[in-house]
C-alpha positions in Angstrom: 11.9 -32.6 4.5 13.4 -29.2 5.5 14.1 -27.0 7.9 13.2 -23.4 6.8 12.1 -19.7 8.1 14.2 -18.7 11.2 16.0 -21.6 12.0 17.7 -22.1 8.3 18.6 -17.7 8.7 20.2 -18.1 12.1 17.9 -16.1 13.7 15.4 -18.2 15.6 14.1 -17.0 18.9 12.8 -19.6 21.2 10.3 -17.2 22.7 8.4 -16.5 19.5 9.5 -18.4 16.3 7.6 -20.5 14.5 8.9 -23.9 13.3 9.1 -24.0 9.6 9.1 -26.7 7.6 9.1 -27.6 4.7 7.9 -31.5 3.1 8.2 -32.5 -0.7 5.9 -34.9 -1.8 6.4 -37.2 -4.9 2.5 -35.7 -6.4 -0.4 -34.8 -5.1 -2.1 -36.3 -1.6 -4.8 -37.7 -1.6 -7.6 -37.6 0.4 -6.8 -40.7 2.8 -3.3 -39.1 3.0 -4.8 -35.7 3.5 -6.5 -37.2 6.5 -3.8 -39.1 7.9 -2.1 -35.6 8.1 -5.1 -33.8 9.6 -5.1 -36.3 12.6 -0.8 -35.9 12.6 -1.1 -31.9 13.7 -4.3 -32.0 15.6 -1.8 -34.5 18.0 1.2 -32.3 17.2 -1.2 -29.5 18.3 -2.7 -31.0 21.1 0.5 -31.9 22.7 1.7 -28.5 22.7 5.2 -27.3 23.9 7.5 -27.2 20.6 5.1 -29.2 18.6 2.5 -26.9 18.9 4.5 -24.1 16.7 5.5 -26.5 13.9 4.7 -24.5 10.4 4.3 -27.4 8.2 3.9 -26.9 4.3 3.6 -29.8 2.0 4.6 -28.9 -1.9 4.5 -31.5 -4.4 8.5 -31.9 -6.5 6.3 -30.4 -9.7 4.9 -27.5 -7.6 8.0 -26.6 -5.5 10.2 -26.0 -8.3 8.7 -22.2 -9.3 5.8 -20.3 -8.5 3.6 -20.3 -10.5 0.9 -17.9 -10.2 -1.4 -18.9 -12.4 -1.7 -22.6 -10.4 -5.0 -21.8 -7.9 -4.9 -25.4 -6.6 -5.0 -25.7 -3.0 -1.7 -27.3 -0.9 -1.6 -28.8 2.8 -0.7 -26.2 5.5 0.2 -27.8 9.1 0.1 -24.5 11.5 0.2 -24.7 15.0 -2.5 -22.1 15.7 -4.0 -22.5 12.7 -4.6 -26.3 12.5 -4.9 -28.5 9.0 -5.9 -26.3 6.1 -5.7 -25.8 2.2 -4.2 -22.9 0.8 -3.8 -21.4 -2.4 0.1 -20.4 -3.2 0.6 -16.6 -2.4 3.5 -14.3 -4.1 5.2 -14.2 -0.9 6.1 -18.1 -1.4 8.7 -16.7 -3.5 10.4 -16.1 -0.2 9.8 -19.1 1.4 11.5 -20.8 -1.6 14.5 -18.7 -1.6 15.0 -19.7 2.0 14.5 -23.4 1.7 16.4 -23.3 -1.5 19.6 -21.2 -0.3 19.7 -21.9 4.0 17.3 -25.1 3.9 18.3 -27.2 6.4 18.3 -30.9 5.3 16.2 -33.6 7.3 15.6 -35.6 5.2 16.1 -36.0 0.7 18.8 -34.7 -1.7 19.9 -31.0 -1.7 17.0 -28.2 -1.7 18.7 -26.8 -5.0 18.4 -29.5 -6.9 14.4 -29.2 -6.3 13.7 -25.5 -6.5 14.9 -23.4 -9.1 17.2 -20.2 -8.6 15.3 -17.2 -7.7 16.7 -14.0 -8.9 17.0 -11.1 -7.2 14.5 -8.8 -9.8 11.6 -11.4 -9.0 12.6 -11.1 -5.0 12.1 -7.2 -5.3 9.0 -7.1 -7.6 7.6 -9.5 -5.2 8.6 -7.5 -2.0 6.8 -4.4 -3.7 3.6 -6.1 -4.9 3.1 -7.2 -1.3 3.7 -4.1 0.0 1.4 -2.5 -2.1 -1.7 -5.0 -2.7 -1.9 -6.9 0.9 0.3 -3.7 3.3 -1.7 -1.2 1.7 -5.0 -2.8 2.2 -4.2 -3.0 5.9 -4.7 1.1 5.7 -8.2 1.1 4.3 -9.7 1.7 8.2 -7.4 4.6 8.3 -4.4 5.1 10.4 -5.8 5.9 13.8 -6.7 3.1 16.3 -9.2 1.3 14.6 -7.0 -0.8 12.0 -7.8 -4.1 11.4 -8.6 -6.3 14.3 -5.9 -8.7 14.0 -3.7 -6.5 14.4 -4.6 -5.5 17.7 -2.3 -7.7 19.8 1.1 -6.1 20.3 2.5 -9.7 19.5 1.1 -9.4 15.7 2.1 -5.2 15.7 5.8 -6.4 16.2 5.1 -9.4 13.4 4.3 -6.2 10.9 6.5 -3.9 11.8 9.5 -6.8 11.4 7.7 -7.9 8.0 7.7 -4.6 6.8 11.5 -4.6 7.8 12.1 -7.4 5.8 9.8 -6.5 2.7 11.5 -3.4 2.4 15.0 -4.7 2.7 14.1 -6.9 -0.3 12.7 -4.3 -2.1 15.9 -3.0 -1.8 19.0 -5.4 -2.0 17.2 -8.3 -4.4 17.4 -10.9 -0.8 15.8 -11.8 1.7 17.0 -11.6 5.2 15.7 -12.9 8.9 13.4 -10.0 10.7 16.0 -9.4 13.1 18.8 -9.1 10.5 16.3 -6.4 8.2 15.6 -4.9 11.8 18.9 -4.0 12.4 19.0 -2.6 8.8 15.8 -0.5 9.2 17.3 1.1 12.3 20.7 1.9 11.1 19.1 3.4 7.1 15.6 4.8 7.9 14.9 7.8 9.5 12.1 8.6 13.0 10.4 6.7 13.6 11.5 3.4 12.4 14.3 3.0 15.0 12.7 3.1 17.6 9.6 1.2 16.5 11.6 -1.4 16.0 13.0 -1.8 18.9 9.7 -1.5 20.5 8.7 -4.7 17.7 11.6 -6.7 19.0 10.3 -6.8 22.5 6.4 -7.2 21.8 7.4 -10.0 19.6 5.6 -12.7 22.6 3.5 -10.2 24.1 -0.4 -10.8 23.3 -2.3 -7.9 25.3 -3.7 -5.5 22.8 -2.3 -2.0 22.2 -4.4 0.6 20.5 -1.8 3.6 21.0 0.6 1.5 19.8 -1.4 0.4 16.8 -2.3 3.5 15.8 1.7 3.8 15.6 2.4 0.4 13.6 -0.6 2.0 10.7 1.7 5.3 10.6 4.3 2.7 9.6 3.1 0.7 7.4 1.6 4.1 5.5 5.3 5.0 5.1 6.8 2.0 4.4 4.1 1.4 1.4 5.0 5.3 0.4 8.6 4.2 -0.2 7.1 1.0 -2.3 5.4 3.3 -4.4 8.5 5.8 -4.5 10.5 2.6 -5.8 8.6 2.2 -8.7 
């Protein structure tokens, strides 16, 4: 069991981080263990407080070791907001295991490098630029005015894209992946209007949940640019 995301980078923020974590498993769960676990983060839910953002992702050893995009099986996702679910491995786990693997922070089992494989810094980029591309892109298809996609209404989520695109493109560049604050401060310091100041309005909407359409209509204009600049990279 690990310690991942925020916490492992340095960067947590106890207003709006998640808690990730990460759990090994010796093989596959079953379904009286799947069950046991559904029950486990309705109650870590239900109590709320800290519990309630614990990010809970359970590989097993054979699994965790690469990605592997031709595996469609489905793996046990404890989110707070989200509940108990099943969910396919995305590219972006690439990420995730580069985190655990280089900043995981032990709870409990051997070192996370002797369980996940090094990830080099070519895969992190061509990663970083297929998500930009396939899943950023496809955030444009409504246009770029105030009628984006609906879950990106909240300024809480704008700030979550704005950050992500921070970081994605920060990969895209340097072959690593970095906390949103640190790929923030990066952004604002290397990219031109309007990114710095953008960011700085991401930084303080990162808790805030009251929709925004001006401001959403802003976050599109972004994420229109930054998936220009994936396309330029290519």
């Amino acid at each position: 069991m690990y310690l991942s995301g925020s916490l492992a980078l340095g960067d947590f923020d106890r207003a709006s981080s998640d808690l990730d974590v990460l759990v090994a498993t010796a093989g596959p769960l079953g379904d009286a263990d799947l069950e046991r676990l559904r029950r486990l983060h309705a109650d870590l839910t239900s109590a709320g407080s800290w519990t309630a953002r614990l990010e809970c992702v359970y590989l097993p050893l054979a699994a965790l070791r690469r990605y592997d995009p031709a595996d469609r099986r489905r793996y046990p996702v404890g989110a707070g907001d989200r509940g108990f679910v099943l969910g396919r491995q995305g590219p972006t786990w690439v990420f995730d295991r580069q985190v655990a693997r280089e900043h995981g922070l032990v709870l409990l089992g051997p070192d996370p490098r002797t369980l996940i494989d090094p990830v080099a810094p070519q895969e992190l980029q061509t990663t970083a630029r297929a998500h930009l591309l396939d899943f950023w892109a496809g955030q444009l298809q409504n246009g770029t005015g105030p009628t984006g996609p609906a879950w990106l209404r909240g300024r809480n989520y704008q700030a979550f894209a704005i950050l992500s695109l921070c970081r994605a493109l920060y990969t895209l560049q340097h072959g690593e992946v970095v906390s949103k604050p640190a790929a923030a401060a990066w952004a604002s310091r290397r990219l031109g209007p309007p990114w710095p100041s953008l960011v700085a309005r991401a930084l303080a909407w990162r808790s805030d949940e009251r929709p925004d359409d001006a401001g959403l209509a802003d976050t599109l204009r972004l994420v229109a640019d930054a998936v220009a600049r994936a396309r330029a990279a290519g």
